[in-house]
N, CA, C and O of each residue as an XYZ file, in Angstrom:
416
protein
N       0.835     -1.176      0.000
C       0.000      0.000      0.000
C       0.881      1.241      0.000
O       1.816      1.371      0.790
N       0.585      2.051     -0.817
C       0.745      3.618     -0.674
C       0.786      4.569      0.447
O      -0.081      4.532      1.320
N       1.863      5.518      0.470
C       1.197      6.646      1.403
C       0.508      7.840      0.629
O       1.013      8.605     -0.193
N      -0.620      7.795      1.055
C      -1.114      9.457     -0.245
C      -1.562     10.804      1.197
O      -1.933     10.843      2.370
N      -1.206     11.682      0.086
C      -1.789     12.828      1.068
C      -2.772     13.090      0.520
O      -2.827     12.907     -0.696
N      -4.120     13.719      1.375
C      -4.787     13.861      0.851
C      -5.851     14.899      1.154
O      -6.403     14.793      2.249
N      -6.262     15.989      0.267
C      -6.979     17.316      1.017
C      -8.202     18.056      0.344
O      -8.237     18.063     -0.887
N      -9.157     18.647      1.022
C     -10.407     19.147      0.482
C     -11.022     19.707      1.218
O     -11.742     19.187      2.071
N     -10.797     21.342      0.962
C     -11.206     22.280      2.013
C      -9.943     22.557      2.635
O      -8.832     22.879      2.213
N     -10.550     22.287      4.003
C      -9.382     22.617      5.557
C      -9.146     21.114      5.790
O      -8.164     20.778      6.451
N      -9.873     20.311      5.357
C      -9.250     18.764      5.944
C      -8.193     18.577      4.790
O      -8.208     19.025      3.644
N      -7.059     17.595      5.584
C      -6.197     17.164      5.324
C      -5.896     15.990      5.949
O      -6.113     15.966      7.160
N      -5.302     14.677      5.259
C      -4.685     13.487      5.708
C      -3.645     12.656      5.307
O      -3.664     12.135      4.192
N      -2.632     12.457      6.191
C      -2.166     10.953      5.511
C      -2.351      9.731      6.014
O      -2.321      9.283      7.160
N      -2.584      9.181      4.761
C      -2.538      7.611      5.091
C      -1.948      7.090      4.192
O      -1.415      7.519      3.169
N      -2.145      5.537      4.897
C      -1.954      4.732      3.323
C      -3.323      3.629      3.065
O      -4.065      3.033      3.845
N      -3.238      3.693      1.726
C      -3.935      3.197      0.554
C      -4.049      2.311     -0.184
O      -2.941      2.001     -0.621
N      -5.190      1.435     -0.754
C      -4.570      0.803     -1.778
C      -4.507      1.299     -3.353
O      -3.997      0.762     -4.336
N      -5.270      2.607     -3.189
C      -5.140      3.330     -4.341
C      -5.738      4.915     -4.425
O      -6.491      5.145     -3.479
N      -5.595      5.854     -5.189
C      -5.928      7.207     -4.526
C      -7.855      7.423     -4.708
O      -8.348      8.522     -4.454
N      -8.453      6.624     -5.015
C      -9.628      6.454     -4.839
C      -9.977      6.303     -3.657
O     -10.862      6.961     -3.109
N      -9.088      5.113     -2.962
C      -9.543      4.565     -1.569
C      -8.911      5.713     -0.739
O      -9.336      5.900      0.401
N      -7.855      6.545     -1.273
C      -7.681      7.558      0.122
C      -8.555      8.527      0.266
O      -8.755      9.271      1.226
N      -9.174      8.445     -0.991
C     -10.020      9.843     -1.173
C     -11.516      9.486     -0.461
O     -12.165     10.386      0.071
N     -11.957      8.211     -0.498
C     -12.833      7.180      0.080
C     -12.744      8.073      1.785
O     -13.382      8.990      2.304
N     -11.755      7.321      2.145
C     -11.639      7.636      3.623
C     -11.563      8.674      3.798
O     -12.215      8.779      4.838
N     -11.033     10.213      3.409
C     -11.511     11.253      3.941
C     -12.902     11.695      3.327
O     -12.954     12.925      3.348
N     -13.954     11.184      2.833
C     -15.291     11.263      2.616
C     -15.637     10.377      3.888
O     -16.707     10.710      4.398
N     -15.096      9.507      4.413
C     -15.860      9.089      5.508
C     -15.922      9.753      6.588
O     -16.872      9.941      7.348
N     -14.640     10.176      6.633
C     -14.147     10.572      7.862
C     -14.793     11.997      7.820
O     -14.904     12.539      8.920
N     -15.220     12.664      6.771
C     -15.544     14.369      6.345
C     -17.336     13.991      7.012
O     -18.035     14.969      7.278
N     -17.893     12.637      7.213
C     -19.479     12.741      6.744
C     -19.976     11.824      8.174
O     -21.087     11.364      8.436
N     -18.532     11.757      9.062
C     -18.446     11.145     10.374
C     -20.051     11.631     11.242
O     -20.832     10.840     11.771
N     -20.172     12.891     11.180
C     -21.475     13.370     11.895
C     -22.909     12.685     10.873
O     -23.926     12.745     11.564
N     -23.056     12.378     10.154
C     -23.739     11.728      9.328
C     -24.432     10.461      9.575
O     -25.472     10.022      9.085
N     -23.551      9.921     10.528
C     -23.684      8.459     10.459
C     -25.155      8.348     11.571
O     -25.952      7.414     11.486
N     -25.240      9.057     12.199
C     -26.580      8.706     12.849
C     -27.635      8.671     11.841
O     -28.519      7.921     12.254
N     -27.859      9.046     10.959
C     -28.471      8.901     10.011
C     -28.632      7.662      8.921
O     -29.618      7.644      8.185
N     -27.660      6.668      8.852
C     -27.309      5.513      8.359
C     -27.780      4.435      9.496
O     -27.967      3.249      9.224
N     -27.974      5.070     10.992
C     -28.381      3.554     11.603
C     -30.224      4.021     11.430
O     -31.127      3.183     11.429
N     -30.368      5.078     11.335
C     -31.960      5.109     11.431
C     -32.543      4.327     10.343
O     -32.454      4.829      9.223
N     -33.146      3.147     10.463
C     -33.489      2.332      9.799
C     -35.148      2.723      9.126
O     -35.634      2.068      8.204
N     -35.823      3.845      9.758
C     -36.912      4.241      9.173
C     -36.564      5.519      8.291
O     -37.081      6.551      8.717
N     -36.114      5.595      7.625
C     -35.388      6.507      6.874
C     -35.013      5.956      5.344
O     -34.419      4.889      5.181
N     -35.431      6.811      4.248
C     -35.038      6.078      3.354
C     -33.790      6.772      2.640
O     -33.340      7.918      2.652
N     -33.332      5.277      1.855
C     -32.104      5.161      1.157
C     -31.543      6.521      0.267
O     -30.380      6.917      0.194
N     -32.730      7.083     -0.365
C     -32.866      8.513     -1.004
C     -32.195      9.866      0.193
O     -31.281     10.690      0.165
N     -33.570      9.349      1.411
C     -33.175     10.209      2.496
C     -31.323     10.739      2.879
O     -30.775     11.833      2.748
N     -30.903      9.678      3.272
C     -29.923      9.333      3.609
C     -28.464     10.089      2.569
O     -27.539     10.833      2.898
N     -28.738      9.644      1.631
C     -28.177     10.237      0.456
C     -28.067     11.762      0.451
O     -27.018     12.353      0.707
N     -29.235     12.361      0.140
C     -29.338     13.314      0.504
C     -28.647     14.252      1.685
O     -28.153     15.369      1.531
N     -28.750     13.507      2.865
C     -28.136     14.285      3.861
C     -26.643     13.829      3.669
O     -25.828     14.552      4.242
N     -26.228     12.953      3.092
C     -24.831     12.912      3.400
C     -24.540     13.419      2.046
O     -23.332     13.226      1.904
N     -25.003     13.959      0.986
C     -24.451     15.144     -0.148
C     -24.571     16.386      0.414
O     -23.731     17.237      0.120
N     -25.370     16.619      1.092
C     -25.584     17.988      1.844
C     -24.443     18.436      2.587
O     -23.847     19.514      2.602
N     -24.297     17.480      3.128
C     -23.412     17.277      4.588
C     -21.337     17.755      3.541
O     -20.534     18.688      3.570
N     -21.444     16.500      2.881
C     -20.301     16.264      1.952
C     -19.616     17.770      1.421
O     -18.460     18.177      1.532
N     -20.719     18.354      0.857
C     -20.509     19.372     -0.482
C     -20.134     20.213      0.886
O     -18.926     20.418      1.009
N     -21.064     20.783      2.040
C     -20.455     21.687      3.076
C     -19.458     22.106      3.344
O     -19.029     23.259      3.367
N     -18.602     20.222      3.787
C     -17.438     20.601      4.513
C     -16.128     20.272      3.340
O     -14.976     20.577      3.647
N     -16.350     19.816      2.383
C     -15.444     19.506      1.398
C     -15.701     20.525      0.156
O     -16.781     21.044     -0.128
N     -14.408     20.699     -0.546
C     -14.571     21.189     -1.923
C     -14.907     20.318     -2.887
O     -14.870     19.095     -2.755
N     -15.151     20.757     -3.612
C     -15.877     20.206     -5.129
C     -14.965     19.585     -5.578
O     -14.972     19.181     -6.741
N     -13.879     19.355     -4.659
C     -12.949     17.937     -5.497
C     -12.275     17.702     -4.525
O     -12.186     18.416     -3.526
N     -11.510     16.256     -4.804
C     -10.283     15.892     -3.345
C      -8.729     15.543     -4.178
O      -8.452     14.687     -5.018
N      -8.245     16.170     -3.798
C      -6.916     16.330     -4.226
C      -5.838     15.433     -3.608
O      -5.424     15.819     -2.515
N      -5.262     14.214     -4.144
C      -4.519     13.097     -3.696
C      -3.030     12.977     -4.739
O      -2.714     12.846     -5.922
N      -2.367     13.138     -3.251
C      -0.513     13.201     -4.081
C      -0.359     11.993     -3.111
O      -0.972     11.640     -2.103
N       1.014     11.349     -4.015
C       1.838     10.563     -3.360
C       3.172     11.499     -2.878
O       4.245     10.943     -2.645
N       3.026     12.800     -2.764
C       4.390     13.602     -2.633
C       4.513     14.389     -1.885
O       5.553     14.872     -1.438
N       2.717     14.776     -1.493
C       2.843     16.108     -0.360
C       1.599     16.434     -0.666
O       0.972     15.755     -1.480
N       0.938     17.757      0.070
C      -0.002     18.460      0.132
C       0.101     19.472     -0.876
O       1.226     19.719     -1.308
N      -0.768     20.024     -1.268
C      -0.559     21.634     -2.383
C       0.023     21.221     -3.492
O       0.643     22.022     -4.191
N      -0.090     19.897     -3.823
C       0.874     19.600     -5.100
C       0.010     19.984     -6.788
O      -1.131     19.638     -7.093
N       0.964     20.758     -7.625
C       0.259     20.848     -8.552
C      -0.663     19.848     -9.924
O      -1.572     19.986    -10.743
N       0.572     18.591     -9.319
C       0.406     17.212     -9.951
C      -0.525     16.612     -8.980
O      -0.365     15.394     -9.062
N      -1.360     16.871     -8.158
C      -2.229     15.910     -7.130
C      -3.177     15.395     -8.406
O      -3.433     16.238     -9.266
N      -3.688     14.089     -8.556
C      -5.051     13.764     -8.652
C      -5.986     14.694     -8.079
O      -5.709     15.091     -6.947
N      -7.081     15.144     -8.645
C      -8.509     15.526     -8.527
C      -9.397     14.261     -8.961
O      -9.479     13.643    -10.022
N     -10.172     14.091     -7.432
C     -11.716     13.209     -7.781
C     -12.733     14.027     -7.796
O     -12.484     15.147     -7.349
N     -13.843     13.831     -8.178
C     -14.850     14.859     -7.952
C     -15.717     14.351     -6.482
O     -16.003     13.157     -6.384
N     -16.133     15.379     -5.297
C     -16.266     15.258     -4.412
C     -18.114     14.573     -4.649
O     -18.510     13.848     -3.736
N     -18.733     14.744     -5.393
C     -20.115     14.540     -5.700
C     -20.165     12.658     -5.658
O     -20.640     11.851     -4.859
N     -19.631     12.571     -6.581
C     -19.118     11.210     -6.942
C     -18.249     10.192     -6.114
O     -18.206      8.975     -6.290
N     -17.738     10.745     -5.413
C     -17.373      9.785     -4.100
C     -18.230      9.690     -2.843
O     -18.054      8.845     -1.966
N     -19.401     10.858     -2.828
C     -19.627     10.934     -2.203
C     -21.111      9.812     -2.249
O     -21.582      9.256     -1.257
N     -21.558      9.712     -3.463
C     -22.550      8.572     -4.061
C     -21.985      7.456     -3.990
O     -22.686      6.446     -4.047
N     -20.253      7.328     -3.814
C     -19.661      5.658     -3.808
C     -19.625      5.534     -2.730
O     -19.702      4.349     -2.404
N     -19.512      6.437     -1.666
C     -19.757      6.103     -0.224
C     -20.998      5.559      0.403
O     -21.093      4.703      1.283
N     -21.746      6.091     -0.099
C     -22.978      6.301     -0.032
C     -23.914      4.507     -0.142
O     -24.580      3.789      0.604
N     -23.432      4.494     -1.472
C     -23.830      3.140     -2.083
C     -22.818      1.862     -0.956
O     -23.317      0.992     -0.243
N     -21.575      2.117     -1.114
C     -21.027      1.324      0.670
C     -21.876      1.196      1.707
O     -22.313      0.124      2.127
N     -22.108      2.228      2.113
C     -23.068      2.393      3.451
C     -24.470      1.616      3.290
O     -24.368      0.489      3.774
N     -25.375      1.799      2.914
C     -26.046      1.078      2.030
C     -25.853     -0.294      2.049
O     -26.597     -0.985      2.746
N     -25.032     -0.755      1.438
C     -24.660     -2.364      0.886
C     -24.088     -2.678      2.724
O     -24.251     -3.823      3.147
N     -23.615     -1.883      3.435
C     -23.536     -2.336      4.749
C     -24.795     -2.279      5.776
O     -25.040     -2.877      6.823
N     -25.079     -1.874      5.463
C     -27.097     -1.707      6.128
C     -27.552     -2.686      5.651
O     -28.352     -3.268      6.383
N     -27.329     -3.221      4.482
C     -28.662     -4.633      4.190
C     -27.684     -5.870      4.678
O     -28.217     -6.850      5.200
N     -26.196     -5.822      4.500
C     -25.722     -6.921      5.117
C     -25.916     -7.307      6.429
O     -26.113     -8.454      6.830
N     -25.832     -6.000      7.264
C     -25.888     -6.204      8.673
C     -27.840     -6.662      9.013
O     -28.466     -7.317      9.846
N     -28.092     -5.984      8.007
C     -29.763     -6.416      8.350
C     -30.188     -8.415      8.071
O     -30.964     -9.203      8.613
N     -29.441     -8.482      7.245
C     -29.073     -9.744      6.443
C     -29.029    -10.560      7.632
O     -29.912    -11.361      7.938
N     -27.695    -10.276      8.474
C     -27.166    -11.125      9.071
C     -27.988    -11.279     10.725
O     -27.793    -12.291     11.398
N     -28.640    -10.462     11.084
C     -29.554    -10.058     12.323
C     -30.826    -11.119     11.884
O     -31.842    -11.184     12.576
């Protein structure tokens, strides 16, 4: 695995990765952390949910996430679009709600 840096807005992180998708992954999780009460409310729908965590997303993040293997502020960083990770998160969360419902 990789170390990537990785930033959008005022957040910033390093980790490592198995690719700059997945770092960009984890600071959408970590950006939508207050969110999650909203993912156990099980009377709530899937739309719902979505919704608040694009709301939530677009707030505290910029309209893209910027991932270097070299540093922060880099002019060569990858750009993801923040919309779009934020629907792949989304769809995760999700696919972990029916498993765990699955398995109960």
């Amino acid at each position: 695995m990789a170390k990537y840096y990785v930033q959008s807005g005022d957040r910033k992180m390093v980790m490592t990765a198995a690719d700059a998708q997945a770092a960009a992954l984890w600071l959408v999780h970590r950006s939508l952390n207050d969110v999650m009460p909203a993912y156990d409310d099980r009377g709530m729908s899937a739309e719902d949910r979505c919704e608040i965590a694009m709301v939530h997303g677009l707030i505290n993040l910029d309209n893209t996430i910027a991932v270097s293997e070299q540093g922060f502020d880099r002019s060569d960083a990858v750009s993801l679009d923040v919309f779009e990770l934020i629907q792949t998160w989304h769809q995760l969360m999700t696919a972990l709600i029916k498993l765990e419902s699955d398995l109960l």
